[in-house]
C-alpha positions as CSV (number, residue, x, y, z in Angstrom):
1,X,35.1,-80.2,109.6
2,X,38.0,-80.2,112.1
3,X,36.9,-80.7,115.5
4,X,39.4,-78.9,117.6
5,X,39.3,-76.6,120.4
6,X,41.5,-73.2,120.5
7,X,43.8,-74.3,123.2
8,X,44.5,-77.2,121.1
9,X,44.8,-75.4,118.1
10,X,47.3,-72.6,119.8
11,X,49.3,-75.8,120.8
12,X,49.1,-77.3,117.5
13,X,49.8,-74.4,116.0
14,X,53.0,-73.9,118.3
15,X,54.5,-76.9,116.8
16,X,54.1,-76.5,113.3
17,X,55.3,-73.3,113.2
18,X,57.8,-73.3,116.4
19,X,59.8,-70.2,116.0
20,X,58.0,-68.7,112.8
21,X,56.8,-64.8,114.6
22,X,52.3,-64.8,115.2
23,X,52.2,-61.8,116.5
24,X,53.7,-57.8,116.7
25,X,53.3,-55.2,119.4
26,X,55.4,-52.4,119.0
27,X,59.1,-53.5,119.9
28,X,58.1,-57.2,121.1
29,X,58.1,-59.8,119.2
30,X,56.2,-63.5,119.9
31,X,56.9,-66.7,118.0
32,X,53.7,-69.6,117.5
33,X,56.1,-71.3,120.4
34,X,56.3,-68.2,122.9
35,X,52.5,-67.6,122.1
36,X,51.7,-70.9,123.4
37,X,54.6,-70.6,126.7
38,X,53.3,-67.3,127.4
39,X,49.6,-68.8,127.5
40,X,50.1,-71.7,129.4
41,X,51.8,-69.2,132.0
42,X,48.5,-67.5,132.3
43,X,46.5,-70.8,132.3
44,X,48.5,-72.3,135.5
45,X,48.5,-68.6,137.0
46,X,44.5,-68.8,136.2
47,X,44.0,-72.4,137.7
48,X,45.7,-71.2,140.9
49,X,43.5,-68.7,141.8
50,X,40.8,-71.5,141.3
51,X,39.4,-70.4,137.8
52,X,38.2,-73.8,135.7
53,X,36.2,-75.5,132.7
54,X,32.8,-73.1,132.5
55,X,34.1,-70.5,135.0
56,X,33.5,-66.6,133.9
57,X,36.4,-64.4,133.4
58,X,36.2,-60.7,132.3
59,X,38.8,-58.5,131.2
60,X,38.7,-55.0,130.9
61,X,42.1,-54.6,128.6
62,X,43.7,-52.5,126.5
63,X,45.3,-53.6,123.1
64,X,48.4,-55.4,124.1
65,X,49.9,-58.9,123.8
66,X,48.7,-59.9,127.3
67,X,45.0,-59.4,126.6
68,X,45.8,-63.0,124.0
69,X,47.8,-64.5,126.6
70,X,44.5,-64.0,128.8
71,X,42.3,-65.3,126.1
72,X,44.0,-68.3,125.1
73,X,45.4,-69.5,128.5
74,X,41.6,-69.1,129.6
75,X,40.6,-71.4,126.4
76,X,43.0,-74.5,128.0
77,X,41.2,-74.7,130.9
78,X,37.9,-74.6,129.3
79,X,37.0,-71.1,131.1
80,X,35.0,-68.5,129.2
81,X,36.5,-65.1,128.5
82,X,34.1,-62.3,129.0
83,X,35.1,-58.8,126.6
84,X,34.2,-55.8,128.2
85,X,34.8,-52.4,126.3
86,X,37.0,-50.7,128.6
87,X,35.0,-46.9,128.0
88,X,32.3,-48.3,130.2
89,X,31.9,-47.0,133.5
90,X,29.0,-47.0,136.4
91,X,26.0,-48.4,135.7
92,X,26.9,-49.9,132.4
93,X,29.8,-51.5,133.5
94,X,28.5,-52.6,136.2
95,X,25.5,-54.4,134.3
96,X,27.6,-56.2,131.9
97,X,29.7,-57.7,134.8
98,X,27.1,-58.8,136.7
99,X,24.8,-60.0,134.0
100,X,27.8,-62.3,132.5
101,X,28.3,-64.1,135.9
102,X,31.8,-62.7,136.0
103,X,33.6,-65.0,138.5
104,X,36.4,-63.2,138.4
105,X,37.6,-59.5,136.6
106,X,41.5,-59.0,134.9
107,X,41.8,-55.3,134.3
108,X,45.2,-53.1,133.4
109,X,46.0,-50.2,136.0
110,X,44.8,-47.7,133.8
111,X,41.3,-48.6,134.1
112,X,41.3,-49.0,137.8
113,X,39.7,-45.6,138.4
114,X,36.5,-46.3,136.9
115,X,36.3,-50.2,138.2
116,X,36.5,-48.2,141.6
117,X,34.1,-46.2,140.9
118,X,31.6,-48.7,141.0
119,X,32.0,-48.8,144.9
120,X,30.6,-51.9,146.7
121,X,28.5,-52.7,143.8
122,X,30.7,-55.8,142.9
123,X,32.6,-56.3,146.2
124,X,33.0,-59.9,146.0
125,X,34.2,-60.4,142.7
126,X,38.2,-61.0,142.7
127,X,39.5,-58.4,141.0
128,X,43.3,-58.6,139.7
129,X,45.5,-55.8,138.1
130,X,47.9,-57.1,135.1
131,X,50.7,-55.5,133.9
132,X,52.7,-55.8,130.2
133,X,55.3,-58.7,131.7
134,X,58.1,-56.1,129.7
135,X,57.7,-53.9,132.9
136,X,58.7,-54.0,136.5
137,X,55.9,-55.6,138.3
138,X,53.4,-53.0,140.1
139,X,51.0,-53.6,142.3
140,X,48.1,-51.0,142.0
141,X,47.0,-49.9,145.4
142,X,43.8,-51.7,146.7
143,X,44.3,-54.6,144.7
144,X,46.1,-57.7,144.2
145,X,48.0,-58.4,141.1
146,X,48.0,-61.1,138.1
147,X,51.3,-60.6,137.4
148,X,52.8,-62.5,141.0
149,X,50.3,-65.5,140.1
150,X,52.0,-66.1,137.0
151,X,54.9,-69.1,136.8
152,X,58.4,-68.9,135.3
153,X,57.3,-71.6,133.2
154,X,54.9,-73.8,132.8
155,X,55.8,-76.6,130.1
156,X,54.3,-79.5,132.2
157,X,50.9,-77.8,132.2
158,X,48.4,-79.8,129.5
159,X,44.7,-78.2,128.3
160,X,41.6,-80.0,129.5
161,X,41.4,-83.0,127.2
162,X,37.7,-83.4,128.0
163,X,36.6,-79.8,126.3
164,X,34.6,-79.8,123.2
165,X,34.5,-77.7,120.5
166,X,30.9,-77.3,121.3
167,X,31.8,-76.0,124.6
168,X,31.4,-72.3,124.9
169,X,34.5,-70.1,124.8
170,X,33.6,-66.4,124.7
171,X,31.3,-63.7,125.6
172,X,31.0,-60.5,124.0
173,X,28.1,-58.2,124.2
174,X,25.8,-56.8,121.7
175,X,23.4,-53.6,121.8
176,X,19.1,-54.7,122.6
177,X,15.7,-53.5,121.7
178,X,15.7,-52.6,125.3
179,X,18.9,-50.4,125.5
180,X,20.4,-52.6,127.7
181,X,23.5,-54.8,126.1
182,X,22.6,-58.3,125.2
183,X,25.4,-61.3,125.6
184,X,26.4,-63.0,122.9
185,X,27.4,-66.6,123.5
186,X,29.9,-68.3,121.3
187,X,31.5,-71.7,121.0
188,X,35.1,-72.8,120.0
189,X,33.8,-74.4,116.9
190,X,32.0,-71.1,115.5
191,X,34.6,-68.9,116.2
192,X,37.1,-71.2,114.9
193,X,35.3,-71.8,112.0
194,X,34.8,-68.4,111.0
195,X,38.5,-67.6,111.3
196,X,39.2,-70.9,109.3
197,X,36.5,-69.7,106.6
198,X,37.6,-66.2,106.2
199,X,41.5,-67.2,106.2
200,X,39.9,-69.8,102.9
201,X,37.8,-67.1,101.6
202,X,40.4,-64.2,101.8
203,X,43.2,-65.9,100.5
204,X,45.2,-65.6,103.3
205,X,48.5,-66.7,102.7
206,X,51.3,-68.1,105.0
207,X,53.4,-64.8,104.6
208,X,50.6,-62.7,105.2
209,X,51.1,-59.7,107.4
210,X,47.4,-59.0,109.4
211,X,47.4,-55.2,110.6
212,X,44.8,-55.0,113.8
213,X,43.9,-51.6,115.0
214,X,40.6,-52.4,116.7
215,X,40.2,-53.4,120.1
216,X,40.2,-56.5,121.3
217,X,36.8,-56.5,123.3
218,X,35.3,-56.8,119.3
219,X,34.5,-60.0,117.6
220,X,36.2,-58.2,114.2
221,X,39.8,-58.2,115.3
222,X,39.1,-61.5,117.4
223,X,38.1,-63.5,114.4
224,X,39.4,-61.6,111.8
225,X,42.9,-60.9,112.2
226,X,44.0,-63.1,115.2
227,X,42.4,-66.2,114.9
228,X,42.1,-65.9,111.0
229,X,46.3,-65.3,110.8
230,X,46.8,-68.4,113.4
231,X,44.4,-70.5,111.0
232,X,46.6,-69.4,107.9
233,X,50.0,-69.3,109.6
234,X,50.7,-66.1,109.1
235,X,51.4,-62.5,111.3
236,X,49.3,-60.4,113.2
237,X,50.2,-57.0,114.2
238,X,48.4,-55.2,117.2
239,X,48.4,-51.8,117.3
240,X,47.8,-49.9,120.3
241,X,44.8,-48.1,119.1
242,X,43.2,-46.5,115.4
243,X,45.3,-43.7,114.5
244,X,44.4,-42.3,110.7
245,X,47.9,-40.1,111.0
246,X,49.9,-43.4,111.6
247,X,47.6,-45.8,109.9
248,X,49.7,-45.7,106.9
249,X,53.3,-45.3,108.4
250,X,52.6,-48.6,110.5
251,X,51.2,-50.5,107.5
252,X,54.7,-49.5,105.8
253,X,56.7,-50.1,109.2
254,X,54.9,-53.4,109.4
255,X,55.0,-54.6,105.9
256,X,51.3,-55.2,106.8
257,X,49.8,-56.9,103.6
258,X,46.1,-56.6,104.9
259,X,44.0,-55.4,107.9
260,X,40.5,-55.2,108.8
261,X,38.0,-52.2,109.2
262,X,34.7,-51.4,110.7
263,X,32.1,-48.6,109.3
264,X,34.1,-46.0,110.1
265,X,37.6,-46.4,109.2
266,X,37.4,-46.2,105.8
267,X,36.0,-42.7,105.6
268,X,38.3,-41.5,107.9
269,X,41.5,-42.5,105.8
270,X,39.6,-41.0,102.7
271,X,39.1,-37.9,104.5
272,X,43.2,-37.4,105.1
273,X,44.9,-35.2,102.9
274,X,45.9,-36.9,99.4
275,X,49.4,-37.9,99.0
276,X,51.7,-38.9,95.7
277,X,53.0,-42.1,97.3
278,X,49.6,-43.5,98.8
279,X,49.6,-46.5,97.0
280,X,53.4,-47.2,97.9
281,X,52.7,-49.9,100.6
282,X,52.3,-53.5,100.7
283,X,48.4,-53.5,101.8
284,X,47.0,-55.4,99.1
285,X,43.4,-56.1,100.6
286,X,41.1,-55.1,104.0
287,X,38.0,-57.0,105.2
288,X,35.3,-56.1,107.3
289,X,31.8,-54.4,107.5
290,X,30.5,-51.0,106.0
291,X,32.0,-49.8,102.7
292,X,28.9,-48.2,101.0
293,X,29.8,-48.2,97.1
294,X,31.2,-44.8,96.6
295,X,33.8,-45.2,99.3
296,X,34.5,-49.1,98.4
297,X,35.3,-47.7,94.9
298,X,37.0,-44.8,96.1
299,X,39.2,-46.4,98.7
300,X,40.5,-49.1,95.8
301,X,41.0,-46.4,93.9
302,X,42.9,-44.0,96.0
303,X,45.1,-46.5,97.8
304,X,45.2,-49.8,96.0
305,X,43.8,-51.6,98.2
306,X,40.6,-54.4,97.0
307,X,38.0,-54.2,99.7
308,X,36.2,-57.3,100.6
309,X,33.4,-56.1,101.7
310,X,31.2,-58.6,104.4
311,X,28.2,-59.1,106.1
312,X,27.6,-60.7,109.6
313,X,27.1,-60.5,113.6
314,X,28.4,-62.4,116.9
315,X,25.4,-64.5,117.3
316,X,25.0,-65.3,113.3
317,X,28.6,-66.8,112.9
318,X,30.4,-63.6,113.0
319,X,30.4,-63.3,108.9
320,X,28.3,-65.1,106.4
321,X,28.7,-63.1,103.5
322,X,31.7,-61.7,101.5
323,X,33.2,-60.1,98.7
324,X,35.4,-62.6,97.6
325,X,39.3,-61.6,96.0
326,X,38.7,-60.6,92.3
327,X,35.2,-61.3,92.3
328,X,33.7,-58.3,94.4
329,X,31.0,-55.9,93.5
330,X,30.9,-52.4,95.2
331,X,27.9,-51.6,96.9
332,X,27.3,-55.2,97.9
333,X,28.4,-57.4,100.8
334,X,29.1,-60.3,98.4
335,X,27.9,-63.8,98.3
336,X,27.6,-66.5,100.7
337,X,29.5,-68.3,103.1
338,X,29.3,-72.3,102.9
339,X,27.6,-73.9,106.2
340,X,25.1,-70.9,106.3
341,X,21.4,-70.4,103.8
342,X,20.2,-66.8,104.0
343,X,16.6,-65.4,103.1
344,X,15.0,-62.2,102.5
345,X,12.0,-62.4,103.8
346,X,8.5,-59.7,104.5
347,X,7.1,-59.4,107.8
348,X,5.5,-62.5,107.9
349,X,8.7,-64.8,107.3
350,X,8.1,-64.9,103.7
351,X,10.6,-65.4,101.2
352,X,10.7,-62.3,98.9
353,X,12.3,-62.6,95.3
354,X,15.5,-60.9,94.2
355,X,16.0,-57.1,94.0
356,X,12.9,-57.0,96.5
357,X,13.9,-55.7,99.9
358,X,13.3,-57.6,103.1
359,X,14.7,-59.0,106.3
360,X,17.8,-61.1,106.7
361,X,17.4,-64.3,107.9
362,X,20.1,-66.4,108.7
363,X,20.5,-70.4,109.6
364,X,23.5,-72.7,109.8
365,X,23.4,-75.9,107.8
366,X,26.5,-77.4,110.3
367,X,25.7,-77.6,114.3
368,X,27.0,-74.8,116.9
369,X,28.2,-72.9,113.3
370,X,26.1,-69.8,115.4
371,X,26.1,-68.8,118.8
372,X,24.8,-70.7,121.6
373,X,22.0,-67.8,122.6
374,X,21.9,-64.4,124.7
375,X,23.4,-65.7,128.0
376,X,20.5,-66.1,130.6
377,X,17.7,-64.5,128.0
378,X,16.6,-67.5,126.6
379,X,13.1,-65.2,125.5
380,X,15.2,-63.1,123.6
381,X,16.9,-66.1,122.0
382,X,13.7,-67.6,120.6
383,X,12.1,-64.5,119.5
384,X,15.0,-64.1,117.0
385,X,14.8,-67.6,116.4
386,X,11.2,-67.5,115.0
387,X,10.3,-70.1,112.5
388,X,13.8,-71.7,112.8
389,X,15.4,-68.3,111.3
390,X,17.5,-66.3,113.1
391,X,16.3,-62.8,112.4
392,X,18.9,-60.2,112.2
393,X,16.9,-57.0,112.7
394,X,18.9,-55.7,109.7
395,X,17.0,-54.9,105.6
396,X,19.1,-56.3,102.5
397,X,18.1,-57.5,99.2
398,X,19.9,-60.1,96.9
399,X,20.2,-60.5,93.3
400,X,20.1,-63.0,90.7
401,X,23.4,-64.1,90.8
402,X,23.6,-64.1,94.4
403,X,25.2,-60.8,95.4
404,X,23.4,-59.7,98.6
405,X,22.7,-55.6,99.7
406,X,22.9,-54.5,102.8
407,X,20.2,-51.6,103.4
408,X,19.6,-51.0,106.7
409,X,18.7,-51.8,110.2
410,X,15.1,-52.3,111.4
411,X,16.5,-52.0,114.9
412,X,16.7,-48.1,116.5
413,X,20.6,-49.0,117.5
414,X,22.5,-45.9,116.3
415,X,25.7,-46.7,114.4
416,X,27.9,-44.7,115.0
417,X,32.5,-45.6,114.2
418,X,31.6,-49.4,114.0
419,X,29.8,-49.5,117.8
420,X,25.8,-50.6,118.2
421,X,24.6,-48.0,120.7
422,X,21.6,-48.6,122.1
423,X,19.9,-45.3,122.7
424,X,18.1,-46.2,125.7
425,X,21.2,-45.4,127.2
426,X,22.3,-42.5,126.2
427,X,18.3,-41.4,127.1
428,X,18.4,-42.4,130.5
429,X,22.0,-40.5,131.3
430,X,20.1,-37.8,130.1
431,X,16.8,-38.0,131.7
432,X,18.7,-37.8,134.6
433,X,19.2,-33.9,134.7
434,X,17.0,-32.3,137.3
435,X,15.9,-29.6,134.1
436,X,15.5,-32.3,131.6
437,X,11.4,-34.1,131.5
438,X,12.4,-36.5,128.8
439,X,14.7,-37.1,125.6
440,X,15.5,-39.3,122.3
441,X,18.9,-39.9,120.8
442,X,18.6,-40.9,117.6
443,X,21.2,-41.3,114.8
444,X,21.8,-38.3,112.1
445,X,23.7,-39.7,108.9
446,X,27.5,-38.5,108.7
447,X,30.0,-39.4,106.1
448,X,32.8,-40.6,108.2
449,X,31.2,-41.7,111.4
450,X,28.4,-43.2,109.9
451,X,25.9,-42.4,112.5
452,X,26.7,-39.4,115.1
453,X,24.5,-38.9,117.9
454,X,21.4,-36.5,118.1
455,X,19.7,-36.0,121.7
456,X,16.4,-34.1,121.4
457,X,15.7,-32.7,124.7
458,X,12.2,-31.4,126.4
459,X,13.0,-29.4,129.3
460,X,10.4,-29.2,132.4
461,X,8.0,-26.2,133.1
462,X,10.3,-23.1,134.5
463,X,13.3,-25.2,134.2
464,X,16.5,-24.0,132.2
465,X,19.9,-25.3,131.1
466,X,22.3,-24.3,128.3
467,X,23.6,-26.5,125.7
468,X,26.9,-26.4,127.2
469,X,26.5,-27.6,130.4
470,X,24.2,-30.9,129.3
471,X,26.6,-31.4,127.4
472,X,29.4,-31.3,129.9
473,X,26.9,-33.5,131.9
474,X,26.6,-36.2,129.7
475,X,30.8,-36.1,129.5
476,X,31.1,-36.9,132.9
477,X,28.2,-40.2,132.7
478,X,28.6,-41.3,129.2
479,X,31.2,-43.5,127.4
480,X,33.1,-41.3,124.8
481,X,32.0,-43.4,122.4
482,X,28.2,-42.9,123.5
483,X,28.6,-38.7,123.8
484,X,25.8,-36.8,121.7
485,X,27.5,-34.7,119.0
486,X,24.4,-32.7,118.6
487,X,21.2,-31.6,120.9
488,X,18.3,-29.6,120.3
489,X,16.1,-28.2,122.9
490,X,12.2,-28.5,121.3
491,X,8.8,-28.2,123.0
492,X,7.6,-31.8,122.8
493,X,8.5,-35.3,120.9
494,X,6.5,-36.2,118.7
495,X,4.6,-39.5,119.4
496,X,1.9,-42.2,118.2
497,X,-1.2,-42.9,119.5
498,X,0.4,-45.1,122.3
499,X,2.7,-42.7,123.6
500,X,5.8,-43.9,122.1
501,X,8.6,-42.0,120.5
502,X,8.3,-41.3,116.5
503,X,11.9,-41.8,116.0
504,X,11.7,-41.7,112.1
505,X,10.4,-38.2,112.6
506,X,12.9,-37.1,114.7
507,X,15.4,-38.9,112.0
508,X,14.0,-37.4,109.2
509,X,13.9,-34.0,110.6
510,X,17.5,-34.2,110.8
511,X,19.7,-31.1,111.7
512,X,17.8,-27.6,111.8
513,X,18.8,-24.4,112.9
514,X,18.1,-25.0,116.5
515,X,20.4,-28.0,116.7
516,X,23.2,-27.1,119.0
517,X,27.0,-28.7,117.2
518,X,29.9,-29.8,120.1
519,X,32.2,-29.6,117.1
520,X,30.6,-26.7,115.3
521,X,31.0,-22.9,115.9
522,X,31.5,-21.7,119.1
523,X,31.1,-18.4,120.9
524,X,34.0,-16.3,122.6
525,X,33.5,-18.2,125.6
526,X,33.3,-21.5,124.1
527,X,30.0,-22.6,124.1
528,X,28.4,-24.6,121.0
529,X,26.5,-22.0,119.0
530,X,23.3,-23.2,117.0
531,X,23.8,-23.9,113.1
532,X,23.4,-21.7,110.8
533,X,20.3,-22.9,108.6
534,X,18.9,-26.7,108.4
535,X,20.4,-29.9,107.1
């Protein structure tokens, strides 16, 4: 295996390919050799302001060209970038910065309002707006700007020679048993591996076109189209955003020839109105996680498009399963990737025989192929490490030949558009509400989203509130993508003899006809009525 860092390899990169275009934004356009100017600009521009090998970086970004230019210039100097989904706000956001040691916070203009809101809860940090470098500089009121650090040029400026591709190179953040989000450590060498792997696995061509619609705070469009098109020379397009109207138009405008999904994407384009030309693009294939069999077949189907299907997380490699070109079997997440041995094991870390469901268990066969650990919760590291297996949380089974199932998660994280959400958050925004005495979110099935959110509510003696306004309360303290789609008022939650929340009850329970619908029928003032009959 290659040992080589990702500022060397964007350098490296840069001189095979010189002038050959890596990436697409819109109307701007960035060669292998800009990619690498532009991110040595940002590196100097970082080093300035003091920012060095092991130093903590988060940004709080939308999807655009700048957000790479961050991330690799940040790889040179050895610092570690820190990805913060940019819907978080208060007490969440807050959390994740502090918990990742963030020496330093890069956010656009845009999402200076909610940073703000914080208050004095991380004065101290430095704290720099960055514009797009297409427009006139601006300098957001009340804070300093990136954009005036940033040289003309920097072409004398060299990487740290001394990094490793053991050192570590990125944060992102995962949901926990506890609700609160656990960080995800990961080196150079995983990440770049897992690109490399895929790119191999895929059949990723040279003259490939990568369409990228996910944001960039998420290890899938990190690994999967950006570093997995610079391992295979090829294109990747960045889209602003997910848009199921323009999905299609772009991948024509584009000449995209593959892109990657998450859980919920897939449905979604199903769900559109049927077309005569919908198999007249160049899309050949899509990669990612959660394409249960009838919409893997029905996808290929409807749009010509072979679904490769995978299996993986941040902290297990990213991927370490796949449905491999011309050898993929709907309803399965494929076979294995090289460096990695799976199990499926019972509750006692036994290995169970095929067709028999179990655990996942995962272990790399090749050094710092996984992540490092959960930064700072070393306890949390090792219980998933028991008996030298990392233990995924999720169910799957594998047959004879070596196709594995996903079936599952063991975990009470609510899946919902291709987001973990941890419903100890949601709860506690909840509990919150002077009339509220306690609540569960828990996750209700749905077609497209897989997972929406359902918050059962007990309300305290003589106290009253409608259905509308806790749900206009939770809009103004949630995340959008962490807003209940459904709450039902009941007497009490059901729990065990320990006093803890039977959340398989309220699961199986489902949607009755005292479950209140945000985007059901509403009355002529346009509150959420209650459904009409059960599930």
């Amino acid at each position: 295996m290659e040992r080589i860092t990702l500022g060397e390899l964007v350098r490296q990169k840069a001189k095979k390919n010189s002038r050959k275009i890596f990436l697409s934004f819109q109307d701007r356009q960035f060669s292998y050799e800009e990619m690498d100017r532009q991110s040595r600009r940002f590196a100097q521009a970082f080093r300035s302001l003091g920012i060095g090998r092991g130093d903590h970086v988060a940004l709080i970004l939308p999807n655009e060209p700048e957000y790479l230019f961050c991330w690799f210039g940040l790889a040179m100097l050895g610092a570690v970038t820190i990805t913060v989904n940019h819907q978080l706000r208060g007490e969440s956001l807050q959390y994740v910065l502090r918990e990742a040691d963030s020496q330093m916070v890069i956010l656009a203009p845009e999402f200076l309002p909610s940073y703000e809101a914080m208050g004095a809860g991380l004065s101290g940090i430095p704290s720099f707006a960055l514009q797009p470098l297409d427009k006139p500089p601006e300098t957001p009121v009340g804070i300093d700007s990136l954009n005036r650090f940033i040289p003309e040029e920097a072409s004398d400026f060299r990487p740290d020679g001394s990094l490793k591709d053991i050192d570590p190179l990125i944060i992102t953040f995962t949901s926990g048993t506890t609700g609160l989000p656990k960080l995800v450590e990961n080196g150079h060498r995983a990440y770049i591996a897992s690109a490399r792997d895929l790119a191999e696995y895929a059949e990723m061509k040279p003259q490939d076109r990568i369409y990228s619609h996910l944001p960039l705070y998420h290890a899938n469009p990190q690994v999967y189209c950006v570093l997995a098109a610079l391992l295979a020379d090829a294109c990747v397009i960045l889209a602003p955003r997910f848009s199921a109207s323009r999905f299609w138009e772009d991948i024509r405008r584009y000449r995209a020839t593959a892109f990657s999904y998450v859980g919920a994407v897939l449905p979604i384009l199903l769900a559109q109105p049927e077309r005569p030309d919908e198999k007249e693009h160049p899309a050949k294939k899509c990669f990612g996680g959660g394409a249960p069999k009838d919409v893997y077949d029905e996808f290929t189907r409807r749009f010509g498009v072979e679904v490769l299907e995978l299996y993986g997380m941040s902290e297990s490699g990213v991927w370490n399963t796949i449905n491999r070109p011309g050898k993929g079997r709907s309803g399965t997440v494929g076979t294995i990737r090289r460096g990695f041995s799976i199990q499926i094991v019972d509750e006692e870390d036994n290995p169970l025989p095929p067709g028999t469901i179990g655990e996942i268990v995962i272990r790399p066969e090749v050094p710092f192929l996984m992540f490092h650990g959960y930064y700072k919760n070393p306890e949390e590291t090792l219980r998933c490490s028991r008996n030298w297996w990392f233990h995924t949380g999720d169910l799957g089974k594998v047959d004879a030949e070596g196709y594995y199932t996903f079936c599952g998660r063991k975990k009470e994280t609510i899946r919902r558009a291709g987001e973990n959400i941890p419903p100890g958050e949601i709860e506690r925004v909840i509990a919150r509400h002077p009339a509220i005495r306690e609540c569960a979110a828990v996750g209700i099935p749905d077609p497209i989203m897989e997972e929406e959110i359902k918050v059962v509510a007990v309300l305290k003696a003589g106290q009253e509130i409608s259905p509308q306004a806790l749900f206009e309360f939770a809009r103004e303290k949630l995340p959008r993508f962490m807003m209940p789609r459904y709450i039902e008022f009941v007497e009490a939650l059901p729990k065990s003899a320990s006093e803890k929340i039977q959340r398989t009850v309220l699961k199986k329970q489902g949607l009755t006809d005292r479950t209140w619908d945000a985007k059901g029928q509403k009355g002529q003032d346009g509150t959420p009525q209650p459904r009409e009959g059960g599930t």
